[in-house]
VEXTOR-77404 format. One record per residue (C-alpha): residue in one letter; x negated, y negated, z; residue number from 1. Coordinates in pm, 1 decimal. Each point is the difference from the previous one (the first is absolute). Example, Ala and Ser with C-alpha at 12.3 -4.5 7.8 and 13.67 -1.06 7.14 Angstrom:
- A,-1230.0,450.0,780.0,1
- S,-137.0,-344.0,-66.0,2
This chain:
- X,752.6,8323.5,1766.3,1
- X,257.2,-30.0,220.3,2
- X,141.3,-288.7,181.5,3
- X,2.4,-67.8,302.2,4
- X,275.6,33.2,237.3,5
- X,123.2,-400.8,93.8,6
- X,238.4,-37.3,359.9,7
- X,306.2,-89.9,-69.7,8
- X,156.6,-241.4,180.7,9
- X,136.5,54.9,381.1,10
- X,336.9,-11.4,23.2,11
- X,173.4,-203.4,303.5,12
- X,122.6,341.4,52.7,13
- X,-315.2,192.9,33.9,14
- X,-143.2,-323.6,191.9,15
- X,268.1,61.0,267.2,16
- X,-31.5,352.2,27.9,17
- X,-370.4,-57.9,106.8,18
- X,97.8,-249.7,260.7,19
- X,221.8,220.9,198.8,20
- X,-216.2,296.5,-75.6,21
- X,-314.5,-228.5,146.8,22
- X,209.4,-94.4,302.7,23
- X,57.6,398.7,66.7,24
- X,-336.2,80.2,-39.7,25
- X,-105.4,-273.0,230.4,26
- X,206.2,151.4,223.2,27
- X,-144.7,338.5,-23.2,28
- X,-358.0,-140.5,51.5,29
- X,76.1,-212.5,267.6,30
- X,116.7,293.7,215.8,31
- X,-229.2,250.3,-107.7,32
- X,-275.4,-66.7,284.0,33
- X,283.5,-18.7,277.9,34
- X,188.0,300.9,-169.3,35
- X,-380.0,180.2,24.0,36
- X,-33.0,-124.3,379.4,37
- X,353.6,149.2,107.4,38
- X,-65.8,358.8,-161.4,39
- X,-359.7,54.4,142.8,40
- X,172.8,-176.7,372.2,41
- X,-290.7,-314.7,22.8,42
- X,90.2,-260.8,184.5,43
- X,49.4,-74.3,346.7,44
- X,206.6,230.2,220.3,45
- X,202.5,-64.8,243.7,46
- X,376.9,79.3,136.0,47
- X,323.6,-40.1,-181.4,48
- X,320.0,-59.7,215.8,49
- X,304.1,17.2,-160.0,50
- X,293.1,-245.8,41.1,51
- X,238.5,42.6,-257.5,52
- X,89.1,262.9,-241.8,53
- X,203.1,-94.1,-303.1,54
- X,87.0,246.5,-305.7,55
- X,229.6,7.6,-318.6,56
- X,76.8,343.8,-156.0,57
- X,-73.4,23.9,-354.6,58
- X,135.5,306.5,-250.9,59
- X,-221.9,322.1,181.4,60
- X,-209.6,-291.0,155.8,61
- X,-23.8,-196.8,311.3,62
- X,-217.8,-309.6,-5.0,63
- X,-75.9,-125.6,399.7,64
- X,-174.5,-333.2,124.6,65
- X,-156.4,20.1,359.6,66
- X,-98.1,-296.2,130.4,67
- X,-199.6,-74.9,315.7,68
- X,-334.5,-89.4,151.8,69
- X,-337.6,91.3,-21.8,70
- X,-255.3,-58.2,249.5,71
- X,-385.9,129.8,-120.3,72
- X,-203.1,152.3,190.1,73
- X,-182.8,-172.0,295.2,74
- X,-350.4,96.6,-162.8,75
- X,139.1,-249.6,-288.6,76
- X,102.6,-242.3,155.5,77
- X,-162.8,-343.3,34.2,78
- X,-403.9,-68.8,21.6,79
- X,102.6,-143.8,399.2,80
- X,168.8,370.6,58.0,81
- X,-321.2,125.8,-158.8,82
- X,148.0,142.5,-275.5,83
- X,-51.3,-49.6,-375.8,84
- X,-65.5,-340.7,-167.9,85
- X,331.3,-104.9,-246.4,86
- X,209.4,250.8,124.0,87
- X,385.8,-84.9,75.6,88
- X,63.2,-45.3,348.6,89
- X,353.5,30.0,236.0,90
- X,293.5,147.6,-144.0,91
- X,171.6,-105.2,-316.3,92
- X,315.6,84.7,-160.0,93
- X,-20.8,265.6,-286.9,94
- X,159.1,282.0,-162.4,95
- X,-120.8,343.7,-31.8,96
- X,-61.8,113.7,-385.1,97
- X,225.1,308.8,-107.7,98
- X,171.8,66.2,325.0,99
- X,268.1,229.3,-2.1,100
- X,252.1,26.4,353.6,101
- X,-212.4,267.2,124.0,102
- X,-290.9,-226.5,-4.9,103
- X,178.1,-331.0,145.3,104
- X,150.4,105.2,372.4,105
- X,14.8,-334.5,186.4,106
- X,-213.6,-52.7,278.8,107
- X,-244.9,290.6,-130.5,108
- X,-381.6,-89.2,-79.0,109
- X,-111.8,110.1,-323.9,110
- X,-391.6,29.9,-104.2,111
- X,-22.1,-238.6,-263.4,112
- X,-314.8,-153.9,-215.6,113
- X,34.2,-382.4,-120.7,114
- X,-154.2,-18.3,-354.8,115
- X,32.6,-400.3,-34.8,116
- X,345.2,8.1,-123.8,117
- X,213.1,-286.6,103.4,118
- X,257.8,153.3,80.3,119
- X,-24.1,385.3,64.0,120
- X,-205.9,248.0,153.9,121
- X,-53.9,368.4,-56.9,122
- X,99.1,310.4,149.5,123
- X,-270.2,311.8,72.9,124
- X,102.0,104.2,-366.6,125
- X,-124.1,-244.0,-167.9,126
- X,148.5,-144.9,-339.5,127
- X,13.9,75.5,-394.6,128
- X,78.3,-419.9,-72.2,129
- X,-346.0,105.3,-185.4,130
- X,235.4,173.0,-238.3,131
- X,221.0,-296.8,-99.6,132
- X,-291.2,-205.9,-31.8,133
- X,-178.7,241.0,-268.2,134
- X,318.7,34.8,-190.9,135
- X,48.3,-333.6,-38.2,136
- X,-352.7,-38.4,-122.8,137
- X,27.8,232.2,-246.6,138
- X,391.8,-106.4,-103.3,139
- X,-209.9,-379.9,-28.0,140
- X,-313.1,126.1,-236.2,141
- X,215.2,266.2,-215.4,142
- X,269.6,-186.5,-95.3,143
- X,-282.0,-325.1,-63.3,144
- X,-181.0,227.4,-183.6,145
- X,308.5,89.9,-256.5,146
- X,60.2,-382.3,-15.5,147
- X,-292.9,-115.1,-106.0,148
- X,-85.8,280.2,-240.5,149
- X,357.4,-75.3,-159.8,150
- X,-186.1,-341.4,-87.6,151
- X,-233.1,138.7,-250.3,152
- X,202.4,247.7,-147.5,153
- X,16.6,4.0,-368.1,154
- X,365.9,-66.4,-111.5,155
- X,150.6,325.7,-208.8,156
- X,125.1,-55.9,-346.8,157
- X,333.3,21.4,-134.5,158
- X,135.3,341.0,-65.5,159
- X,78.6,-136.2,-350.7,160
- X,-285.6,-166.6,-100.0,161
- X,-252.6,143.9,-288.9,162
- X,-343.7,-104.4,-19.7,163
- X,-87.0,-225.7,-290.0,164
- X,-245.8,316.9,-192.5,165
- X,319.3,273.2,81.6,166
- X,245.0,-165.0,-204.6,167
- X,156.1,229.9,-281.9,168
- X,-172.5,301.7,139.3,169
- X,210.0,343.2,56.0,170
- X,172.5,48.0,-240.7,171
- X,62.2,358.3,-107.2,172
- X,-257.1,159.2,-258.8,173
- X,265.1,19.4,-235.1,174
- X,40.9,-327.0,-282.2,175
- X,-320.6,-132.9,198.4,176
- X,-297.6,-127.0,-188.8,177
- X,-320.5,-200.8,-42.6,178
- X,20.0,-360.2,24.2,179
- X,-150.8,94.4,-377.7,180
- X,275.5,132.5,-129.0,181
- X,-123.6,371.1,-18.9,182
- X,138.0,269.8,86.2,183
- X,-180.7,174.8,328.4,184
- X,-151.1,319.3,-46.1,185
- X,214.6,182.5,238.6,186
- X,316.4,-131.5,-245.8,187
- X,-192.2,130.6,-313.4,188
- X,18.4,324.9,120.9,189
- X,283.1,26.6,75.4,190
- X,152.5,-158.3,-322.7,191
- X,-230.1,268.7,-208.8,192
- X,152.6,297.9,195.4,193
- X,403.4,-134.0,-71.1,194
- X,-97.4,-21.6,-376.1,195
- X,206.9,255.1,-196.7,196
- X,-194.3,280.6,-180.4,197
């Protein structure tokens, strides 16, 4: 019968590893709903004014921040404008998600939909943050997956060991015999056909 597989003890190593990988999962999950709200464009709409336009050139990349205000819609505004009940109301400052210096001309209103994000609002494109946040989901449950399964992994044997019933096996044919002392029949043979005539 055999026996059963035991988990080894978790290294601090391993223990670690799960942490951060936990954290970045978190992460992912956390996002996911606003990531899905940004790429179908829920939310409330209103219009995005820029203010400011600030970018840093990377290598074959240029990475931009527009900031500026958005004011929603009057039809979502406050239940005493008649609009909808826990909507955002007046203008607040914000900065519109993957603007590029096309996008951000100051002064110029931009359609924009706000889809609870502190701090940003999106553009008539929508967003892929839904991409980020399944990566890191998966990254999270792979790599917690490989960890844990390390755990009750049965540990290989030495190269060099022999098991206990293999000891003083192969050895050639030749010389070899029975724990009896007798010559095996294969050895006979041969023996009978070296005998001089």
């Amino acid at each position: 019968m055999a026996a059963m597989t035991r988990a080894r003890r978790p290294s601090a190593f391993s223990l670690v590893v799960l942490v951060i990988v936990g954290l970045l999962g978190y992460v992912g999950l956390s996002g996911w709903e606003q990531g899905v709200r940004a790429a179908q464009g829920e939310g409330t709409p209103g219009v995005f004014v820029a203010a400011t336009l600030s970018c840093v050139q990377h290598p074959g990349h240029e990475s931009c921040v527009c900031q500026g205000g958005f004011t929603p819609e009057p039809e979502h505004g406050s239940p005493d404008e008649g609009g909808t009940v826990g909507a955002p109301t007046g203008e607040r400052s914000v900065r519109l998600h993957a603007a590029d210096r096309s996008d951000c001309a100051t002064g110029e209103e931009i359609p924009a939909v706000d889809s609870g994000a502190s701090d940003r609002v999106y553009g008539p494109a929508g967003s892929r943050e839904w991409v980020l946040s399944v990566a890191l989901m998966v990254l999270s449950a792979g790599v917690t997956a490989i960890v844990v399964a390390g755990w009750f992994r049965r540990p290989r044997p030495a190269a060099d060991a022999v098991p206990p019933g293999r000891r003083g096996r192969g050895r050639g044919r030749e010389g070899a015999t029975h724990r009896s002392g007798r010559t095996r029949p294969w050895e006979r043979s041969q023996n009978l056909s070296e005998t001089p005539l």
